[in-house]
PDB file of N, CA, C and O in Angstrom:
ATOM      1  N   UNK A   1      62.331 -13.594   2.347  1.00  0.00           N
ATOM      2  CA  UNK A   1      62.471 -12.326   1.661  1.00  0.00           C
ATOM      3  C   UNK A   1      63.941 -12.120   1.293  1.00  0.00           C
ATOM      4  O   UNK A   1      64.855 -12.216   2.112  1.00  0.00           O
ATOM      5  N   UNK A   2      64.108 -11.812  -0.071  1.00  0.00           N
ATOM      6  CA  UNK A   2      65.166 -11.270  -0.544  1.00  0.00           C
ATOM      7  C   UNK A   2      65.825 -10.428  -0.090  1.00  0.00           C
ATOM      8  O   UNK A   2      65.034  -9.601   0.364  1.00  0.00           O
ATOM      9  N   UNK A   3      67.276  -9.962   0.158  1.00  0.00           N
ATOM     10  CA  UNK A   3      67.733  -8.824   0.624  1.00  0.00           C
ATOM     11  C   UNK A   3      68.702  -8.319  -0.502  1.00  0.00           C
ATOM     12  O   UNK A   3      69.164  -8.941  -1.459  1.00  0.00           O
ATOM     13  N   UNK A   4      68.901  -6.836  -0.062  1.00  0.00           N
ATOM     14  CA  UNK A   4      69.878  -6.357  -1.369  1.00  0.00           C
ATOM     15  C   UNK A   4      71.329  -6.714  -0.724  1.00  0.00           C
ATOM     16  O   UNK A   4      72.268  -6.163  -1.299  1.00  0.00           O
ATOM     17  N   UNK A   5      71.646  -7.508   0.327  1.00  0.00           N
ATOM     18  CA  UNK A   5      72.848  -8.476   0.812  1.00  0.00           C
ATOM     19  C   UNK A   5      73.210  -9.297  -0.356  1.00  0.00           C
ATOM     20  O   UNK A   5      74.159  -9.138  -1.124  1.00  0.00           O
ATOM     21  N   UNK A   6      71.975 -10.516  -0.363  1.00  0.00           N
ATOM     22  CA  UNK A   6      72.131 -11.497  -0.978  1.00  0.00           C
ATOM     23  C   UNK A   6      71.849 -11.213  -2.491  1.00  0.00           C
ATOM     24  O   UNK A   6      72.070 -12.087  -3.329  1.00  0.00           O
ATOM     25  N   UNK A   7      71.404 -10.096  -2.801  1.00  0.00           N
ATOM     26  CA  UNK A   7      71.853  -9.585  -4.459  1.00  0.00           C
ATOM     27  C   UNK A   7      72.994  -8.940  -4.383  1.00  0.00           C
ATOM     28  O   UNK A   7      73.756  -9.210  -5.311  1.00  0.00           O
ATOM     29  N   UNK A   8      73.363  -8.230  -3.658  1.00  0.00           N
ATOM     30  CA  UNK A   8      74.658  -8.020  -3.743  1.00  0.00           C
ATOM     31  C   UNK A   8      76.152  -9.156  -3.892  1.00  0.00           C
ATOM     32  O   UNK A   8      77.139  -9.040  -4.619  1.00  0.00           O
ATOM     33  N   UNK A   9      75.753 -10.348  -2.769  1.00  0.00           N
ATOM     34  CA  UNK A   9      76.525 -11.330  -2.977  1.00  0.00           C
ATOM     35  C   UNK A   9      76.332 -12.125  -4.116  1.00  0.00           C
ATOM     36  O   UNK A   9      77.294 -12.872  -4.297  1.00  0.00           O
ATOM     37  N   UNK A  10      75.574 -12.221  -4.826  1.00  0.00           N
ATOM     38  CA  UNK A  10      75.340 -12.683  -5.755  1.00  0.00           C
ATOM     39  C   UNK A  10      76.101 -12.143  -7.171  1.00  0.00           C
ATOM     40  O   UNK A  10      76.728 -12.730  -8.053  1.00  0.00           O
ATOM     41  N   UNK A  11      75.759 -10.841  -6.959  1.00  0.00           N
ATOM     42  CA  UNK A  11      76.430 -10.279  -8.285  1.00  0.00           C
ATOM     43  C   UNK A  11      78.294  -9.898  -7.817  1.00  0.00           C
ATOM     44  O   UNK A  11      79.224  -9.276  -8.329  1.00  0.00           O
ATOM     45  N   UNK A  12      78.169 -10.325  -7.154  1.00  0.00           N
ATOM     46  CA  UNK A  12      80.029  -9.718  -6.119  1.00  0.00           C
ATOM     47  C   UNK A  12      80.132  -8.508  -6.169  1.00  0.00           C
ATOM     48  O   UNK A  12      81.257  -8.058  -6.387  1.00  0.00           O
ATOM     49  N   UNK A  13      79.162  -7.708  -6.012  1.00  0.00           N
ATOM     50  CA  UNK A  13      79.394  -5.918  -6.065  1.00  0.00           C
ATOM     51  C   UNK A  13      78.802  -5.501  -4.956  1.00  0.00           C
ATOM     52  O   UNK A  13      77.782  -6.067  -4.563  1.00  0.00           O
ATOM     53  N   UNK A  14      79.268  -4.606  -4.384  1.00  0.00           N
ATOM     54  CA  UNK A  14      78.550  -4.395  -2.759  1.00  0.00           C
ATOM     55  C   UNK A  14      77.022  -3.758  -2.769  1.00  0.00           C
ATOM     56  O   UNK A  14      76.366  -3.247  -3.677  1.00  0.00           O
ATOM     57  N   UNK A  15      76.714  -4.026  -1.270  1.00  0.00           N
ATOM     58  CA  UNK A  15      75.538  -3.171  -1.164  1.00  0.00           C
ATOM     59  C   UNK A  15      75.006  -2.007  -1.850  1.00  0.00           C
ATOM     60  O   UNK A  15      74.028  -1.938  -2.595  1.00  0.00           O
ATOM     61  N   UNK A  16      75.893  -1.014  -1.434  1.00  0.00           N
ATOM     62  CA  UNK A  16      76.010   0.245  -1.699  1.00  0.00           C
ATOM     63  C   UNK A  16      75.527   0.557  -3.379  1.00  0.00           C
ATOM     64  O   UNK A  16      74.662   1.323  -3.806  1.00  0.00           O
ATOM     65  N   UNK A  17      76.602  -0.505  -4.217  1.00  0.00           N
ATOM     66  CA  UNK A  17      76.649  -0.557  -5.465  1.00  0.00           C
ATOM     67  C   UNK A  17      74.754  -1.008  -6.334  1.00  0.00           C
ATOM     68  O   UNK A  17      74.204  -0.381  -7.240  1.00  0.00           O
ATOM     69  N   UNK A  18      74.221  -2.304  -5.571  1.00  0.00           N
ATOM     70  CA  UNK A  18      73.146  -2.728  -5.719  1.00  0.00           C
ATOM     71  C   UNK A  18      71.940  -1.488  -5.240  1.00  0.00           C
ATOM     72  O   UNK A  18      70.896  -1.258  -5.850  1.00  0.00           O
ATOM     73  N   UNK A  19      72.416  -0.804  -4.002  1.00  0.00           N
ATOM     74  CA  UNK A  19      71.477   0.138  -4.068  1.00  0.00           C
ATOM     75  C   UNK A  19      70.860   1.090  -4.640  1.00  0.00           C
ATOM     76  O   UNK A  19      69.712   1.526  -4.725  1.00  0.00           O
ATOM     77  N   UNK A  20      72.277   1.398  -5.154  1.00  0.00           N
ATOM     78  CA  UNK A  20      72.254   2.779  -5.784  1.00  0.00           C
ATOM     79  C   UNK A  20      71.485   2.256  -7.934  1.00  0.00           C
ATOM     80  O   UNK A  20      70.890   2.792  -8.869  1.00  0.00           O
ATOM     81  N   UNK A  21      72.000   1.158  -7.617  1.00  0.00           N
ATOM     82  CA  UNK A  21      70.825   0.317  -9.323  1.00  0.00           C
ATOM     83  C   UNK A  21      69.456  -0.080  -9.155  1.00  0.00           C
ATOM     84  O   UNK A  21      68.711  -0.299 -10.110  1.00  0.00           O
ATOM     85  N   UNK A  22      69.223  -0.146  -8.325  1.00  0.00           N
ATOM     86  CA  UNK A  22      67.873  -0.603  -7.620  1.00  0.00           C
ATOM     87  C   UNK A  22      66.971   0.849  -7.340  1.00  0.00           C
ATOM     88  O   UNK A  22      65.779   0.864  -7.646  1.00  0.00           O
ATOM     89  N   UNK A  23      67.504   1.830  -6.852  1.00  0.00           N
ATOM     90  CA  UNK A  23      66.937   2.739  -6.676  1.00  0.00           C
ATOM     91  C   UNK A  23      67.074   4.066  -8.277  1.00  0.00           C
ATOM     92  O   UNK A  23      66.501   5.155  -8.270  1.00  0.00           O
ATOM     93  N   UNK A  24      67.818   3.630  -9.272  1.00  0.00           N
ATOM     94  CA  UNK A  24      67.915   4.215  -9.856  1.00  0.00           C
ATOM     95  C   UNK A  24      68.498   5.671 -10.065  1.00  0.00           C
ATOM     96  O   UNK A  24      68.174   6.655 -10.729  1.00  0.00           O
ATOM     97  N   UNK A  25      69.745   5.268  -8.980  1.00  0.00           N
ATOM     98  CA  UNK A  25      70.642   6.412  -8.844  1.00  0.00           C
ATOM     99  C   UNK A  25      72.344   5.838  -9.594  1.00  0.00           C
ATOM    100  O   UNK A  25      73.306   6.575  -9.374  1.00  0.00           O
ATOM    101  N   UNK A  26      72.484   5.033 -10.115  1.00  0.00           N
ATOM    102  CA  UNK A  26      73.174   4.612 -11.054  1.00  0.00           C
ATOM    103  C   UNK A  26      74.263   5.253 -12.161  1.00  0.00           C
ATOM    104  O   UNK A  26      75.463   5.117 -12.400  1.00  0.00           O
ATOM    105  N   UNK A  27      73.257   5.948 -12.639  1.00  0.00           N
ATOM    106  CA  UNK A  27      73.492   6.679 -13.620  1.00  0.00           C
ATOM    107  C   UNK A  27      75.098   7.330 -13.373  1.00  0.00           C
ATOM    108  O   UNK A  27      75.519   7.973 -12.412  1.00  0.00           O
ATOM    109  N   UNK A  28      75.851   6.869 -14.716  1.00  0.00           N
ATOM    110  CA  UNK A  28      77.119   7.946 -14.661  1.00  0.00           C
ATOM    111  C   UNK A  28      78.065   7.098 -13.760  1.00  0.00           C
ATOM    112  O   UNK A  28      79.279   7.024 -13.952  1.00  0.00           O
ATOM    113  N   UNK A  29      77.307   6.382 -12.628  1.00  0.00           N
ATOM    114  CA  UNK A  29      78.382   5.422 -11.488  1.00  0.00           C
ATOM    115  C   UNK A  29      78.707   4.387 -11.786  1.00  0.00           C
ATOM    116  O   UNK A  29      79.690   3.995 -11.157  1.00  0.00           O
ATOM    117  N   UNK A  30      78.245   3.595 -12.625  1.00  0.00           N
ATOM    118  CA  UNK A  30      78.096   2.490 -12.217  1.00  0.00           C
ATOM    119  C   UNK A  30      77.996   1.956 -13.787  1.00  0.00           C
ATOM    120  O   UNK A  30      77.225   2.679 -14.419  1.00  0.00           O
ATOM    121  N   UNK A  31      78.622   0.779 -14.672  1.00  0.00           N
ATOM    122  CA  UNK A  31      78.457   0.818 -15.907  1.00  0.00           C
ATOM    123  C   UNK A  31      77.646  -0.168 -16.185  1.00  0.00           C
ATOM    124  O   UNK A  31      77.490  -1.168 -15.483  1.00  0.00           O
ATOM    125  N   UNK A  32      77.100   0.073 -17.217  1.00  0.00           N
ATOM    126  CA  UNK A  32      75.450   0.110 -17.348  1.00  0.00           C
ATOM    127  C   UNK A  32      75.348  -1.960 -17.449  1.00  0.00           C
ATOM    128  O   UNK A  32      74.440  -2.718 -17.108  1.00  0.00           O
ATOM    129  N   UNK A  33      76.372  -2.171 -17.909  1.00  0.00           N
ATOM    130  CA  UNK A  33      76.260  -4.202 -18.344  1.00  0.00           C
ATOM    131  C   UNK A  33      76.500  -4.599 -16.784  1.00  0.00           C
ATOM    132  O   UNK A  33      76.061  -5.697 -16.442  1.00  0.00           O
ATOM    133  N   UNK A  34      77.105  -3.868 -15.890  1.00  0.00           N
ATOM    134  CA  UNK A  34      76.657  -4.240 -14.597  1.00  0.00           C
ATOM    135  C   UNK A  34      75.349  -4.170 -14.083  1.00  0.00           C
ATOM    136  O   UNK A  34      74.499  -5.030 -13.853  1.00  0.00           O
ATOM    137  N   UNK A  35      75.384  -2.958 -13.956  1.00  0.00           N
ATOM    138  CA  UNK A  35      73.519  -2.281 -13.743  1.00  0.00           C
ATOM    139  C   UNK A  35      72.646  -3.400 -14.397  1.00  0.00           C
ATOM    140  O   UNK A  35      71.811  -3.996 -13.717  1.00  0.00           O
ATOM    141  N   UNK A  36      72.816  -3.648 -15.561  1.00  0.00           N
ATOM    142  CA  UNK A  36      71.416  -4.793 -16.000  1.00  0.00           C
ATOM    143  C   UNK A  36      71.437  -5.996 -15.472  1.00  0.00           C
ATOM    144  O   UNK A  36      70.427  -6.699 -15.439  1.00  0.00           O
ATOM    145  N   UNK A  37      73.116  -6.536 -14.783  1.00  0.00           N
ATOM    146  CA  UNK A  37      73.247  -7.987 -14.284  1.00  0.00           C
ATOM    147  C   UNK A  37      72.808  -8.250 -12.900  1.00  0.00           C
ATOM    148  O   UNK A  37      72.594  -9.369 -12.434  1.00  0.00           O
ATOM    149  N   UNK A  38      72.643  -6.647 -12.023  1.00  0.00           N
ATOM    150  CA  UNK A  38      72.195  -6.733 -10.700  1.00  0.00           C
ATOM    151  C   UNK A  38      70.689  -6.417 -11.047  1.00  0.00           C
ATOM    152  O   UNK A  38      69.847  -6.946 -10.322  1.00  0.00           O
ATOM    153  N   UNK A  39      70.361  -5.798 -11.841  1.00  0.00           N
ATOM    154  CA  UNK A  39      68.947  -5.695 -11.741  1.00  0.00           C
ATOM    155  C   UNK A  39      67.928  -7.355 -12.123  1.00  0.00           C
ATOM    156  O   UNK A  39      66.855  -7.706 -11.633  1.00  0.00           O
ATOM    157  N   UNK A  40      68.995  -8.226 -13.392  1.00  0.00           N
ATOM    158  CA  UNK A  40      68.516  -9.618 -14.071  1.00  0.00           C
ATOM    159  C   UNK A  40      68.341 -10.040 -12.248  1.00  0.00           C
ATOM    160  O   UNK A  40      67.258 -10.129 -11.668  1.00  0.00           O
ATOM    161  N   UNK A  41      69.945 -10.284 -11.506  1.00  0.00           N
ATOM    162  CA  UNK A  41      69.850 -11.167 -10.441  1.00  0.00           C
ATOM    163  C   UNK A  41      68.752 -11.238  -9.402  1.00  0.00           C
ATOM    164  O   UNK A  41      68.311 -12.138  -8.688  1.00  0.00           O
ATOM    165  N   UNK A  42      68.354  -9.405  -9.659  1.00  0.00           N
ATOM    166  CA  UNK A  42      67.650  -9.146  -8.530  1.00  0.00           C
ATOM    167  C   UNK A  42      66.040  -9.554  -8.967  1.00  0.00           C
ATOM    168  O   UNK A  42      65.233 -10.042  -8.175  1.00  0.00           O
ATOM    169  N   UNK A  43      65.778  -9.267 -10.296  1.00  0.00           N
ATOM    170  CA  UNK A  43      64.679 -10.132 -10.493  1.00  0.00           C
ATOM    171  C   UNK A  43      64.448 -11.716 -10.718  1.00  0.00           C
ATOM    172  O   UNK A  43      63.356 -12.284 -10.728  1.00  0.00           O
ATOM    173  N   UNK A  44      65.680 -12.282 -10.890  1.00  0.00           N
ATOM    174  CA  UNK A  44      65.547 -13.926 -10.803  1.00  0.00           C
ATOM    175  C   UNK A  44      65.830 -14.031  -8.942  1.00  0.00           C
ATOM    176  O   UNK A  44      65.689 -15.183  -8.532  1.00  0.00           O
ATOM    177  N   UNK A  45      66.009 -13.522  -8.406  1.00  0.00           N
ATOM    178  CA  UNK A  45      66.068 -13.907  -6.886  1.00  0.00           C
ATOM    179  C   UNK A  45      64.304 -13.691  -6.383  1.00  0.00           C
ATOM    180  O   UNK A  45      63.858 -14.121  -5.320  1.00  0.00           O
ATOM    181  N   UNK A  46      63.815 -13.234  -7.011  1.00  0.00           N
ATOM    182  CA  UNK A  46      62.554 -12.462  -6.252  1.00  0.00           C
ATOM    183  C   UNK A  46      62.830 -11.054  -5.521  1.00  0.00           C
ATOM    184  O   UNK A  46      61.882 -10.534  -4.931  1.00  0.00           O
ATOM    185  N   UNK A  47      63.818 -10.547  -5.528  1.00  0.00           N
ATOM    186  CA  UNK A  47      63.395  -9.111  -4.709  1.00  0.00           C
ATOM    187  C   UNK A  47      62.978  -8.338  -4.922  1.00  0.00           C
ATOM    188  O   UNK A  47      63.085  -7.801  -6.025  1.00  0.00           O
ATOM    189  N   UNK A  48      62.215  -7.848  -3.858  1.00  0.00           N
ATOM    190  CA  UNK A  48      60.908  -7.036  -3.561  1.00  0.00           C
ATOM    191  C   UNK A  48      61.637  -5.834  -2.412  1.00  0.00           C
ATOM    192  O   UNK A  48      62.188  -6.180  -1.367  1.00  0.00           O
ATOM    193  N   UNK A  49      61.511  -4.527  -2.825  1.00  0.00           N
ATOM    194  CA  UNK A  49      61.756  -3.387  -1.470  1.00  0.00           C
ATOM    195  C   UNK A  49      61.365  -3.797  -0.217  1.00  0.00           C
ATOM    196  O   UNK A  49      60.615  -4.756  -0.036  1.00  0.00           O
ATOM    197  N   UNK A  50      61.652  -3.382   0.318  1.00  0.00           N
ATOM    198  CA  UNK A  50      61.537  -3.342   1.865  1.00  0.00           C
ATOM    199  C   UNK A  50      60.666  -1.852   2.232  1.00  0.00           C
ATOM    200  O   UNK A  50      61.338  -0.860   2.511  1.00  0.00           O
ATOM    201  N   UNK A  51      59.447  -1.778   2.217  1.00  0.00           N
ATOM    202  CA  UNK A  51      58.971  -0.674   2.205  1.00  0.00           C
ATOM    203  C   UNK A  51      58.592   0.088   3.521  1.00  0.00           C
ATOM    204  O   UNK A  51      58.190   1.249   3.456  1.00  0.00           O
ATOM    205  N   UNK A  52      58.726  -0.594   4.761  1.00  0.00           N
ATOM    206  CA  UNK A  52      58.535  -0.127   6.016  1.00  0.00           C
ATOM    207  C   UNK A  52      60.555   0.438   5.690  1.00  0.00           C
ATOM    208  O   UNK A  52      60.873   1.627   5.675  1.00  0.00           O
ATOM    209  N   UNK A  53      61.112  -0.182   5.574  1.00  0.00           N
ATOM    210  CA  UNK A  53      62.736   0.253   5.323  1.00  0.00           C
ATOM    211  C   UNK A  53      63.021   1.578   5.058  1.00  0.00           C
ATOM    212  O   UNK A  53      63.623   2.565   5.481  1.00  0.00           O
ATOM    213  N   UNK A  54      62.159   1.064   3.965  1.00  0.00           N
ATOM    214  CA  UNK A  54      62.296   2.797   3.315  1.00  0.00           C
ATOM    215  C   UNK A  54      61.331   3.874   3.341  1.00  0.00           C
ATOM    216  O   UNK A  54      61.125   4.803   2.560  1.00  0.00           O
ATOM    217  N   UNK A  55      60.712   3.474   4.587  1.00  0.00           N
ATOM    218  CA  UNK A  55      59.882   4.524   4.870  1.00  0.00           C
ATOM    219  C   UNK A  55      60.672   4.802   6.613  1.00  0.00           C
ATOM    220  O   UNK A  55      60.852   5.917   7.102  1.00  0.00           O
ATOM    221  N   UNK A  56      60.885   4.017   7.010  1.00  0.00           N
ATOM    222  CA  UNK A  56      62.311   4.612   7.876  1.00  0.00           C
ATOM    223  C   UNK A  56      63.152   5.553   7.372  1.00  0.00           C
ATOM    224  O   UNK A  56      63.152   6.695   7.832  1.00  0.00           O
ATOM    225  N   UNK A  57      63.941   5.187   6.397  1.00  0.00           N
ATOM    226  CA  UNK A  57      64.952   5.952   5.579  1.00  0.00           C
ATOM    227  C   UNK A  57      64.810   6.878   5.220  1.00  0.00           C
ATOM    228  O   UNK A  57      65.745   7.669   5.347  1.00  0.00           O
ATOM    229  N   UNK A  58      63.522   7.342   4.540  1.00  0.00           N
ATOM    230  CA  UNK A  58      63.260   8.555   4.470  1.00  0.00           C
ATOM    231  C   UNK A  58      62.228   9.457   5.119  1.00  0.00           C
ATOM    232  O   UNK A  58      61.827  10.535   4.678  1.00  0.00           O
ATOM    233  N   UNK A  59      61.864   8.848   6.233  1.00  0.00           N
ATOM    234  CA  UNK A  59      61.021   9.466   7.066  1.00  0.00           C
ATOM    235  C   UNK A  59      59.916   9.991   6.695  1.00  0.00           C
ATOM    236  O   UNK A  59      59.501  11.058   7.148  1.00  0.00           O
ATOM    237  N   UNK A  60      59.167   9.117   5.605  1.00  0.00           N
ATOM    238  CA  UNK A  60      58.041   9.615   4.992  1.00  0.00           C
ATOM    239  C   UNK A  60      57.465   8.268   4.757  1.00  0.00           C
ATOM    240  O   UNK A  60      58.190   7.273   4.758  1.00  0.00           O
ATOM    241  N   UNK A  61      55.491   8.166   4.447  1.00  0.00           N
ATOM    242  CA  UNK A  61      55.282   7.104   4.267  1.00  0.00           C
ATOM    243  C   UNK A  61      53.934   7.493   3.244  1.00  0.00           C
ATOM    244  O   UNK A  61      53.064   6.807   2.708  1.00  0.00           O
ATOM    245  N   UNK A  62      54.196   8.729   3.269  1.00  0.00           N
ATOM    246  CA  UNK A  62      53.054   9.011   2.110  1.00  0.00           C
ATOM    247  C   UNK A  62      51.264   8.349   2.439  1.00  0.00           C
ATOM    248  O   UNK A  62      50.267   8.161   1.741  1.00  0.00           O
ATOM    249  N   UNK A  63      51.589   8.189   3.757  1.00  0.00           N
ATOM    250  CA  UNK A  63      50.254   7.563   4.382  1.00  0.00           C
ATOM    251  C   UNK A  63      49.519   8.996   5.086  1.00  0.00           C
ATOM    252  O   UNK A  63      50.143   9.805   5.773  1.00  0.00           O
ATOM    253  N   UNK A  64      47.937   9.101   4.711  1.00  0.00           N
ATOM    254  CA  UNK A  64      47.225  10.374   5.311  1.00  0.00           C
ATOM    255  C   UNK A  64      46.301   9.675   6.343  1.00  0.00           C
ATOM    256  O   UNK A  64      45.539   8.716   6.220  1.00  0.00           O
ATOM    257  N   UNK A  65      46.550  10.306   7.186  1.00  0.00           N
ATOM    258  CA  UNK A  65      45.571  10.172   8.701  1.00  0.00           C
ATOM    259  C   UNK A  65      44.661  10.835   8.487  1.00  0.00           C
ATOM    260  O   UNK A  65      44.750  11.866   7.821  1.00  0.00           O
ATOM    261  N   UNK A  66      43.439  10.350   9.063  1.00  0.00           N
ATOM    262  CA  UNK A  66      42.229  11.057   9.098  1.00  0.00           C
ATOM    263  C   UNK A  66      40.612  10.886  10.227  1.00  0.00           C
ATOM    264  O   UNK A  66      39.532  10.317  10.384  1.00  0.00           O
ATOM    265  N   UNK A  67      41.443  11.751  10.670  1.00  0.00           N
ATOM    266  CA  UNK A  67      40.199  11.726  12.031  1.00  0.00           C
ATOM    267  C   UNK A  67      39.196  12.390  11.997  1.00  0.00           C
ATOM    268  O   UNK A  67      39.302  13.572  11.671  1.00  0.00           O
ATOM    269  N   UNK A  68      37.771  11.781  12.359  1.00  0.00           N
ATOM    270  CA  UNK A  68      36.650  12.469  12.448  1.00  0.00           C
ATOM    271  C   UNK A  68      35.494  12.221  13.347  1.00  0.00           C
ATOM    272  O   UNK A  68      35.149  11.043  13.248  1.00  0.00           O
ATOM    273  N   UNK A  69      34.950  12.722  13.975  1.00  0.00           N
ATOM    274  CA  UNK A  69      33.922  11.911  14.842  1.00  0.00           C
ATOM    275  C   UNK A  69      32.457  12.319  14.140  1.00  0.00           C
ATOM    276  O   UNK A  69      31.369  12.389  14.710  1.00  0.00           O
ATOM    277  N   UNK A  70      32.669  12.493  13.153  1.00  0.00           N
ATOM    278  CA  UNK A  70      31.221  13.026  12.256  1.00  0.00           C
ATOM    279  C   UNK A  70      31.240  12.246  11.211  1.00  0.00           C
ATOM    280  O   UNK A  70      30.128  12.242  10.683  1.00  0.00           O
ATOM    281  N   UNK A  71      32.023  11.560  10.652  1.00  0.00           N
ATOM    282  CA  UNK A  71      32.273  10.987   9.234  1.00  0.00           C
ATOM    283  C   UNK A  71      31.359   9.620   9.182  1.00  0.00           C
ATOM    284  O   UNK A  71      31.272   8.939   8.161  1.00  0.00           O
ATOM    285  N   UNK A  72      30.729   9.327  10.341  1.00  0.00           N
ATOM    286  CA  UNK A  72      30.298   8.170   9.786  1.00  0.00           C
ATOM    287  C   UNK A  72      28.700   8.369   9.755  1.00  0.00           C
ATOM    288  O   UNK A  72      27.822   7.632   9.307  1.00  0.00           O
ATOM    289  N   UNK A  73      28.617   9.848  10.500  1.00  0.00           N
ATOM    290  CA  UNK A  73      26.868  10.130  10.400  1.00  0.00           C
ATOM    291  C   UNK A  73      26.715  11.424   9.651  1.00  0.00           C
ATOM    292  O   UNK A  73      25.986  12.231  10.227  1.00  0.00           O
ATOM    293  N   UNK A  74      27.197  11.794   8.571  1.00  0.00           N
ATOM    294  CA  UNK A  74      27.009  12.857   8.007  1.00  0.00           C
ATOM    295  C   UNK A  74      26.960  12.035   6.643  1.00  0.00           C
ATOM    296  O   UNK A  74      27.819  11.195   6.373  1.00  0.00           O
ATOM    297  N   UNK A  75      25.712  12.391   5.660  1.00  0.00           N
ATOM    298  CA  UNK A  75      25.702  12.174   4.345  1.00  0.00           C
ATOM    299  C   UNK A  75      26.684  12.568   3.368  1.00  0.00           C
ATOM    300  O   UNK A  75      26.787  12.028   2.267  1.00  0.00           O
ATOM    301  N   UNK A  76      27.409  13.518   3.783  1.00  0.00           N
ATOM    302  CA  UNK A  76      28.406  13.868   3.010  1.00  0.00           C
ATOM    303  C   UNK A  76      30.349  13.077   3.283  1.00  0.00           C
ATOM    304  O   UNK A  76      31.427  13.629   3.061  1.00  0.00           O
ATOM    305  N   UNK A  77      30.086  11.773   3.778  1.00  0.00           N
ATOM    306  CA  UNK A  77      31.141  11.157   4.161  1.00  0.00           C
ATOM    307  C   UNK A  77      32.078  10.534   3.129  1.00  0.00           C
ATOM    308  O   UNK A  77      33.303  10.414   3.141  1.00  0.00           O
ATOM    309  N   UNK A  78      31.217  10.194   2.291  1.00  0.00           N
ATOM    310  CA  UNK A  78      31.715  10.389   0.547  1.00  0.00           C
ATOM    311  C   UNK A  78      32.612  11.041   0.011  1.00  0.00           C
ATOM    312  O   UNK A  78      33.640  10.629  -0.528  1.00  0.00           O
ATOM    313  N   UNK A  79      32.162  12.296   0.176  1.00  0.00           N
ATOM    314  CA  UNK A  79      32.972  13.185  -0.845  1.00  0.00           C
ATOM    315  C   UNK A  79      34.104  14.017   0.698  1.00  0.00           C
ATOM    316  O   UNK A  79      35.109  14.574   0.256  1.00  0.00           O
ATOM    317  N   UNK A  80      33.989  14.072   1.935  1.00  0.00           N
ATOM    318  CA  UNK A  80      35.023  14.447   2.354  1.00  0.00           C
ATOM    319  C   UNK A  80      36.221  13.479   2.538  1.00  0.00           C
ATOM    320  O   UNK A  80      37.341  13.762   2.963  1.00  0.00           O
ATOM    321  N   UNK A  81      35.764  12.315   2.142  1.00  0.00           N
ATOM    322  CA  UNK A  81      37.323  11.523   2.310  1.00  0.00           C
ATOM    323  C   UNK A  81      37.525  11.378   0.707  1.00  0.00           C
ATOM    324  O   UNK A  81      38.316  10.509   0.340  1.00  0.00           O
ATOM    325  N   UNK A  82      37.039  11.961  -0.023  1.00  0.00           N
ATOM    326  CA  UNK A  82      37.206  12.290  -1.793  1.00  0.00           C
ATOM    327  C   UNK A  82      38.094  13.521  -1.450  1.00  0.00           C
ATOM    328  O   UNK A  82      39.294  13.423  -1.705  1.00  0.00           O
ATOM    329  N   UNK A  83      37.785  14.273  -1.087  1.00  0.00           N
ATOM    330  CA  UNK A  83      38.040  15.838  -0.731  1.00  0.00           C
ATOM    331  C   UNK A  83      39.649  15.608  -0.190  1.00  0.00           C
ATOM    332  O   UNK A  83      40.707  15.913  -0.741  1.00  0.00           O
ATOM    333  N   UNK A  84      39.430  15.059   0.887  1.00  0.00           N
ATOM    334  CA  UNK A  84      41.131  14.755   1.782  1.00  0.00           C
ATOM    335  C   UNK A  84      42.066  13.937   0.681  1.00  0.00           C
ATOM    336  O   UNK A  84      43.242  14.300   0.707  1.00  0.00           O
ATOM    337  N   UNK A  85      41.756  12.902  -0.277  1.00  0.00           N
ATOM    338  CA  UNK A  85      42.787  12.584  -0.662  1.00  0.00           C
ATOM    339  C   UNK A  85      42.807  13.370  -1.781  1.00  0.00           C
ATOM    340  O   UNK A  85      43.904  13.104  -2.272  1.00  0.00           O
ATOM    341  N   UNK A  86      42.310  14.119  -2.441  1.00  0.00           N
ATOM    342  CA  UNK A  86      42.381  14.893  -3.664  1.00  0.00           C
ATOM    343  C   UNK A  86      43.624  16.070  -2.723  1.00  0.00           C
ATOM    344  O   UNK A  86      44.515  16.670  -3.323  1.00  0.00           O
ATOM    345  N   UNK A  87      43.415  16.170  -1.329  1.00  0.00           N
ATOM    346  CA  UNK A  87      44.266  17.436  -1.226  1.00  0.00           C
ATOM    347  C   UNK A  87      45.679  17.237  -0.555  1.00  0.00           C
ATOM    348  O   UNK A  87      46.441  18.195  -0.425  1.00  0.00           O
TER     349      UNK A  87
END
């Protein structure tokens, strides 16, 4: 697995710098013929997020739990796990 290290070393611009193009916080920082040379490197390297990473980082994982001890004998098991992710 790719790291934004070794895109960073790659393009000689630091972490920080690769992060902030990668995540699309860039803008205004960072000039833009750079921005496209870390983003080229980072797609000829293969990198891929780190998504447990950044679900550390931001303390969210956008994952819904759902407990039930009825859901698997009620005819209506369908539409309440329709129901939970609609809400």
């Amino acid at each position: 697995m790719v790291t934004m290290k070794e895109v960073a070393e790659s393009a000689g611009v630091s972490i920080a710098t690769v992060s902030r193009v990668l995540n699309g916080k860039d803008r205004g920082r960072i000039k833009p013929e750079i921005a496209r040379e870390i983003k080229r490197i980072a797609k000829d390297l293969g990198y891929r997020p780190n998504l447990v990473a950044r679900n550390l980082k931001t303390r969210s994982s956008r994952i819904l739990g759902f407990i039930s001890d009825e859901i698997a004998t009620t005819p209506f098991a369908g539409r309440i796990m329709l129901g939970a992710q609609d809400a």
